[in-house]
C-alpha positions as CSV (number, residue, x, y, z in Angstrom):
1,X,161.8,69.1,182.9
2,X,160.6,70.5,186.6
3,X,162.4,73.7,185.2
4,X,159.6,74.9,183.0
5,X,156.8,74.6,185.3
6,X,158.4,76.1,187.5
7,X,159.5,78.9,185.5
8,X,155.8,79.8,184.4
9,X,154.8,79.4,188.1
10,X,157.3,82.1,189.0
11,X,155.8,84.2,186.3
12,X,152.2,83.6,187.3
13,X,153.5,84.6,191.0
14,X,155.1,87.9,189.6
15,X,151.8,88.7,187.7
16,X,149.9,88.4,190.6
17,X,150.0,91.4,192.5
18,X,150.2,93.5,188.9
19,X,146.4,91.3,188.5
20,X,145.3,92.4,192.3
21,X,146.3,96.3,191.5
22,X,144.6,95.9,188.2
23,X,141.3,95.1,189.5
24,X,141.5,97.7,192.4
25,X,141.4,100.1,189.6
26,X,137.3,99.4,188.9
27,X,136.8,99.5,192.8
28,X,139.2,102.9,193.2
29,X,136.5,104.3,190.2
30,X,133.1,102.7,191.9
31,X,134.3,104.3,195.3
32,X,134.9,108.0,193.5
33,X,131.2,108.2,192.2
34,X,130.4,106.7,195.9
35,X,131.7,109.8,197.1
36,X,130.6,112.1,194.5
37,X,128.1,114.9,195.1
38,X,124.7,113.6,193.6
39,X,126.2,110.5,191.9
40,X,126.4,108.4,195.3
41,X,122.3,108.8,195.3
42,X,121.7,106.8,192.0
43,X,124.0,103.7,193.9
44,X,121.1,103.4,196.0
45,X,118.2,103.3,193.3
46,X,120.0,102.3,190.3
47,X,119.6,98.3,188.9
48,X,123.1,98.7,187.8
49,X,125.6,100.7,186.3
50,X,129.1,100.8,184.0
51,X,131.9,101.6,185.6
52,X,135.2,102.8,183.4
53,X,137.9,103.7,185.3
54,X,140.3,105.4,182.9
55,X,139.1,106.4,179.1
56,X,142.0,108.0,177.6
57,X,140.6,111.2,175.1
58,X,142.6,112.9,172.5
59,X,142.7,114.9,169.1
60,X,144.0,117.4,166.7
61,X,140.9,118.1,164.2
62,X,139.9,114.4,164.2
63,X,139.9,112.8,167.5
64,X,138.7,109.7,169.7
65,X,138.1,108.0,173.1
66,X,138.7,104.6,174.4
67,X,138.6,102.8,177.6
68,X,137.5,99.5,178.8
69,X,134.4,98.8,181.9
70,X,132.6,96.6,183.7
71,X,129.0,95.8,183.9
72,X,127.1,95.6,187.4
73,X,123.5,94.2,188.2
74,X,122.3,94.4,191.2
75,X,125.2,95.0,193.0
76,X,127.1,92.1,191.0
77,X,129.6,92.1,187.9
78,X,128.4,90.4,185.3
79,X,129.7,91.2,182.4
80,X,132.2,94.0,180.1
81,X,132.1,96.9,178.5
82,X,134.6,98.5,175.9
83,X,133.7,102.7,174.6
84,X,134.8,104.0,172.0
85,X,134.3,107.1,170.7
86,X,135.4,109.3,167.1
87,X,135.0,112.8,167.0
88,X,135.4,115.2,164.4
89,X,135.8,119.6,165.2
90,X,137.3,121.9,166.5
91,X,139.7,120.0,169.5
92,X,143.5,119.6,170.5
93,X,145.4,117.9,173.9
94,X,144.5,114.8,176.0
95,X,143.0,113.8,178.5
96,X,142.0,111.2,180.9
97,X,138.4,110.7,183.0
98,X,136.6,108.1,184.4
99,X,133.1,107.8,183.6
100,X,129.7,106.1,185.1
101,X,126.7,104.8,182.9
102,X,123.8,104.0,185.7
103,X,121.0,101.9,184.9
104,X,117.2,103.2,186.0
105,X,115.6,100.3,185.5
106,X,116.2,96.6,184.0
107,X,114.3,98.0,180.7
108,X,117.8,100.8,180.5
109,X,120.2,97.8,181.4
110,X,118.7,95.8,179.1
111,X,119.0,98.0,176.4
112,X,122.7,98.4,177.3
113,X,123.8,95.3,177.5
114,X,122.0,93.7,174.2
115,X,125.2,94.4,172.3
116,X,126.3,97.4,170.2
117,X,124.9,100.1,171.8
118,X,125.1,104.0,170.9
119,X,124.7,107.3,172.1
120,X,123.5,110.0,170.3
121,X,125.0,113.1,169.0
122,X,127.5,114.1,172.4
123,X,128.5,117.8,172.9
124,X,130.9,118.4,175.5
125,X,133.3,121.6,176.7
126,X,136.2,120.5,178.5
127,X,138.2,123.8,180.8
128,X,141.7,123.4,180.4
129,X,142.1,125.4,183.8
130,X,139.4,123.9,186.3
131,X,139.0,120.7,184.9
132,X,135.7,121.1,184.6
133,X,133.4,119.4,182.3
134,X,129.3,120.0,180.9
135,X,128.2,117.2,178.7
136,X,124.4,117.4,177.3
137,X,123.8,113.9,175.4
138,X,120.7,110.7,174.8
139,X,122.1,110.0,178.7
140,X,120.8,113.4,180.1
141,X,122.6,116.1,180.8
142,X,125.3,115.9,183.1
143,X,128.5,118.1,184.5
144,X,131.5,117.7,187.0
145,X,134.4,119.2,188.3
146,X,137.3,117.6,190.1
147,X,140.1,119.3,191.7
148,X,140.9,115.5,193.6
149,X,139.6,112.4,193.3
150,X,138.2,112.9,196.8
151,X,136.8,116.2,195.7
152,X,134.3,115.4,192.4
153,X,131.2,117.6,192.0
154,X,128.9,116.2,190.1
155,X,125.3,116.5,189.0
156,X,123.0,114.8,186.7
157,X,119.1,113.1,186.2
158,X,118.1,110.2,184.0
159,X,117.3,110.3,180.6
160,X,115.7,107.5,178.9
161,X,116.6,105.1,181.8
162,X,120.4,106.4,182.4
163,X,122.5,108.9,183.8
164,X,126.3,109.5,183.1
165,X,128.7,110.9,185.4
166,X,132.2,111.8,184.5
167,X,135.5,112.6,186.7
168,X,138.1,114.4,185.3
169,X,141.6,112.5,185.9
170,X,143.9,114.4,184.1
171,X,145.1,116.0,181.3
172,X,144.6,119.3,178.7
173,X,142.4,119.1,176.1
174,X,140.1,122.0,174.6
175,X,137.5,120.7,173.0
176,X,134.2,121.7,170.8
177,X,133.3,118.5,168.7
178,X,130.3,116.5,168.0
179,X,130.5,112.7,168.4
180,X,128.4,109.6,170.0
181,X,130.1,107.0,172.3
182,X,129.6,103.2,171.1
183,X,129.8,100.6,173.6
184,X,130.1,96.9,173.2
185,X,129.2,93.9,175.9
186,X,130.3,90.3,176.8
187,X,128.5,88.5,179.2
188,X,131.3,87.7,182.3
């Protein structure tokens, strides 16, 4: 009978440091666009931001995105985020980026975390060689490069009460598509 517990205590203790790495992975992402050209401004005005660490991106013809975030106000989580993304053109490989949604004002977070919320129409180039990426969307217009994680370029304004910031992680994808990101919340 003692066998059992302690068989799903030694599983919980395995899991553990797996759960610790896991939640690293928003704090590795946060400190990126810390140290990101003009991105590390907007910590210092914004009421809050999404952070995703990884969306994975891919397509031959017909395409999509997904990856999973959290919500900050205010310096504190409160809640997550889940984008997806379909996309229909011209587009073929893979690829892998972390991305940044900040908030201008509570009006902007608001409006983000109210449920379903869409972007519009989303135009984006990716450069198989540099890794460099130009996005013009309902966020603003935004761009980066990134040789290393420590070395992101980025550059961006508010649009509408947001800003988005990408990082390229990995990956080879050419791209010419049109598409909006959908993101969903739940409260933490």
């Amino acid at each position: 009978m003692l066998k059992r517990p302690s068989s799903i205590l030694a599983l919980l203790l395995l899991a553990l440091p797996f759960s610790l790495a896991w939640g690293d992975e928003y704090s590795d992402a946060t400190a990126t666009f810390k140290n990101a050209g003009q991105s590390a401004e907007f910590f210092k005005t914004a009421y809050g931001y999404a952070v995703f660490p990884t969306i994975g991106k891919g397509g031959v013809g017909i395409g999509g995105a997904y990856g999973k975030g959290r919500v900050y106000a205010k310096g504190k989580y409160v809640g997550d985020t889940t984008m997806k993304q379909v996309t229909v053109g011209f587009q073929l490989g893979g690829q892998g980026y972390s991305e940044i949604i900040f908030f201008e004002d509570q009006r902007a977070f608001n409006q983000f975390t109210a449920g379903n919320f869409e972007f519009g129409a989303d135009a984006s180039a990716v450069a198989i060689t540099a890794g460099a990426e130009a996005k013009a969307s309902s966020t603003g217009a935004s761009a980066g490069a990134s040789a290393t994680k420590k070395n992101a370029v980025t550059a961006g304004q508010y649009h509408k009460g947001m800003a988005t910031f990408t990082v390229v992680k990995g990956g080879l994808m050419y791209e010419a598509s049109i598409g909006g990101q959908k993101f969903s919340y739940k409260a933490h």
